[in-house]
Every structure is written in C-alpha cells, then in structure tokens.
C-alpha positions, 0 to 999 in steps of 0.5 A: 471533523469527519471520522477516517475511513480506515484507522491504524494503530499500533500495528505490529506482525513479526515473523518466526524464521530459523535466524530468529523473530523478523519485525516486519512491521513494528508499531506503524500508525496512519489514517486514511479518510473516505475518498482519498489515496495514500502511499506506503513509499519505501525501499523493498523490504521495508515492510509494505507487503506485509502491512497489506497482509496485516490490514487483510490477515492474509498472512502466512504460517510462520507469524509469530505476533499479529497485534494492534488495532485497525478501525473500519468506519471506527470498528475494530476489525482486528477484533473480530473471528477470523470467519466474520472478518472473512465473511463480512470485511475481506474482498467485501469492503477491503480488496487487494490487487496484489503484484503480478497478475498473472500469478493472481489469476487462474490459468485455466478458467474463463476471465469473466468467471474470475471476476464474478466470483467474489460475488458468487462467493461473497455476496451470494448473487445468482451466476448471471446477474454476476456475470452481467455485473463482470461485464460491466466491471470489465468495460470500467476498466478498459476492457470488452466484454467479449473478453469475458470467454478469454483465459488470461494467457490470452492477453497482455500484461496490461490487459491482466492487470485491468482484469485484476483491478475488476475482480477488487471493484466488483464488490464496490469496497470502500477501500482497495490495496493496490501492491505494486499495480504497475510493476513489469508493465511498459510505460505506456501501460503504467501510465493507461493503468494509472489513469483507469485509478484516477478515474475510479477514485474519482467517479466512485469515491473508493479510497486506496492504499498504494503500496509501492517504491516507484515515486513517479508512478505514486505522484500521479494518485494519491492524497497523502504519503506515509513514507516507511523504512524498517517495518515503521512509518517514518514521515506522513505528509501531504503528497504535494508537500513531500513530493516538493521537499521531503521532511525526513532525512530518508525521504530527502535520500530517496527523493534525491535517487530519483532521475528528474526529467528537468534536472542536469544533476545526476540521482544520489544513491543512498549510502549503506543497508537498511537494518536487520530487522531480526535486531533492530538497532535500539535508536533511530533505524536511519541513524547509521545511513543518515548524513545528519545523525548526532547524539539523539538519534542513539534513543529512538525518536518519537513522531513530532509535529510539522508544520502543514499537518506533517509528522516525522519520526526524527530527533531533528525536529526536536527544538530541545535536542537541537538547542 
C-alpha cells in the first residue's frame, strides 16, 4: 500500500484567551494520499481555519498548546526548527490560498511581483526567470499576462482570486490549502474557480485540502471527506459516500440544511449551538444537538469502523452499545 502523502496525528492547537484556554482543534486524524482532494466540512468555528494554521504554523501569539504529529512524505514536519520548516516545507511544498483575496494581496505592488515572490524568496530564482515563470502561472490559471503590470484594485473579485491560486502553484507544492476559495464571489465565478482546480489536480497531481462550509462547492473537487465539529474529525468518508447519505448524525443534519435543486422538501435547520470549546462537554460533543443521542454518548466515543472504508466517531455505531 503506497505511503499518503500528508499524514496527520494527534493534532492538537488550544488558544490562550482572557475566558480561559479555547481547544480549537483537539486530537484530529487524517490522511491524505498523493493526487487526491480532501474536504474539512463543518459549521464556522469548528475549527477548519485553525488546522491550516496548525499544518502550516502560521499561528498566532496567544497559542498556548501546538502538539501532535504531521508526516510529509513519512517525515515528521512537526519536528523540525521553525527556520527549516520556513526554509524547506511552507510555500515550497505546502502553500495555502487563504480567504479573501484582496486582503492577501498587496495593494500597492505589481500582480506579476506577487506571484514571482515565492521564488525569489523561496527558491532564489534570478528576478526574470521568476517573472517568466508568473506569467506562465497566471495564463494556467485563466488569467493574461499582461495582467502582470495590473495592481489588484484593478481587477475583479475572481480575477484575484486566479491570481492568489498562482502565487500557491509557482513553487509547484505537492500540496495546497485552499480556505474558502470560493467565498464572496457570484456563482458563476465559484463555478469558473472550480473549474481551473479540477484541472489543476488533474493535469498536475498536486493534492489539496479544501476548507469549507459550502457542501455544494466541495462535491465538485474532492476525493474524500473529513467532516469536523468542535475542533475534532467526527466522520472520514469517501466523498460519493457522504454526499449520497452521511454516517454521522452531524453529517446527516448538515446534509438535510442544504436546499436541493430536485428536492420539494424544505432544508432542516440544525437545532441548538455547538459546544463552548473553553469547556468542552465530557461525551460526545453533538450529544446535546443530536436527535439520536442515549446513555452512551455521556462517554466520549471512540472512531469505529464502517463499511466502505468509513470512520465515524459515534456510539451508534457500536454493535455492543447498541445491543
């Protein structure tokens, strides 16, 4: 069996906050193989930001816990100095798209500079054979190169987000983030955006991790889903498998939320709020909102195994609890 390309264990980041230490991610697991795409699905503030932040150390002053182990190509990049992993793993082998565009972009200098500069500072290419390289990078992914002299105020909300996704290819990572690619665009965009992906994974083999809470935009991409809730993985399934009929009670409630365009039946809200995660209920974290909970789901549950390689993390699918 080949060895996956991206191997999380154990991940852990807590925040230190005036109210107390916040878990936004506490003790999440998953694979990822070479080629493939996998979702984070879940509900804002489940923790999906913060596990890009994590894979990346990209995170902020006030952590008050970083643990856990993450396997690139079977090394543990979590053990490495903060100036190798610099050096040697972020933007050169993992890059990130993150939320907004605009924001990530530098108002006052050129286009074609921004995409060039993880080379220049990455990889130490000489400035035009970096420039040469932005250009090809930009006409990938739909956009000309005489866009390269253009300040991003000069363009639209899709045409920055195109020119974000150049700046994480230019390096040619085996593997990028993409946090919400698709938020604040139109339709028509998301779907133009989606498209450029799809070709990429195809054409190139780089893998990806989606993060987002928009379940029709993640059915177009990707190979797999790791649905979260309360900072932990709560179901990992194949996509066709979820998308058809989720295992996890969460799933089947953010599932039945989505409008479906051949479907009369009005969406389902999801009764009740996530957990606080400064005190995190003791059992399972869905218990108080799940229509389906009994005296089990008072303990927390382990993940168990499905059928059709899925993992759940419910008491349901314990043949001795339930018996």
């Amino acid at each position: 069996m080949a060895e996956p390309l991206l191997k999380v264990e154990d991940l852990r980041l807590y925040y230190r906050t005036e109210a107390g230490t916040l878990r936004a991610l506490d003790g999440v697991s998953f694979e990822l193989k070479r080629g493939e795409a996998v979702v984070l699905l879940g509900e804002s503030g489940c923790g999906k930001s913060s596990l890009a932040k994590a894979l990346l150390r990209l995170l902020p002053r006030n952590v008050a816990h970083h643990s856990g182990r993450v396997l690139l190509n079977g090394t543990d990049i979590m053990a490495l100095s903060n100036e190798r992993f610099r050096r040697d793993i972020r933007w050169s082998r993992i890059s990130i798209v993150m939320q907004a565009a605009m924001n990530a972009l530098n108002p006052v200098v050129k286009v074609g500079e921004q995409v060039a500069e993880p080379l220049l500072v990455h990889a130490g290419w000489k400035r035009a054979d970096a420039a040469r390289k932005a250009a090809e990078t930009l006409t990938r992914v739909g956009v000309a190169a005489d866009f390269m002299d253009r300040y991003p105020f000069e363009l639209s909300g899709g045409m920055r987000q195109r020119v974000v996704l150049a700046m994480a290819l230019i390096t040619e990572p085996e593997l990028i983030i993409l946090d919400e690619p698709t938020s604040a665009l139109d339709l028509l965009t998301q779907a133009s955006i989606m498209n450029v992906l799809k070709r990429i994974k195809w054409e190139t083999g780089t893998s990806f991790i989606l993060i987002t809470h928009d379940v029709g935009t993640s059915s177009e991409l990707v190979d797999h889903v790791a649905l979260m809730y309360a900072g932990q993985i709560v179901e990992a399934s194949p996509a066709r498998a979820f998308f058809r009929e989720p295992a996890h009670p969460y799933g089947r409630a953010l599932m039945a939320s989505v409008p479906k365009l051949h479907d009369l039946a009005d969406p389902v809200h999801i009764e009740g709020h996530p957990p606080n995660l400064l005190n995190p209920p003791k059992g399972c974290r869905f218990a108080e909102r799940c229509p389906h909970r009994f005296e089990p789901c008072r303990r927390e549950p382990p993940f168990f195994e499905i059928e059709g390689g899925r993992r759940a993390l419910c008491w349901l699918f314990d043949k001795g609890a339930q018996g």
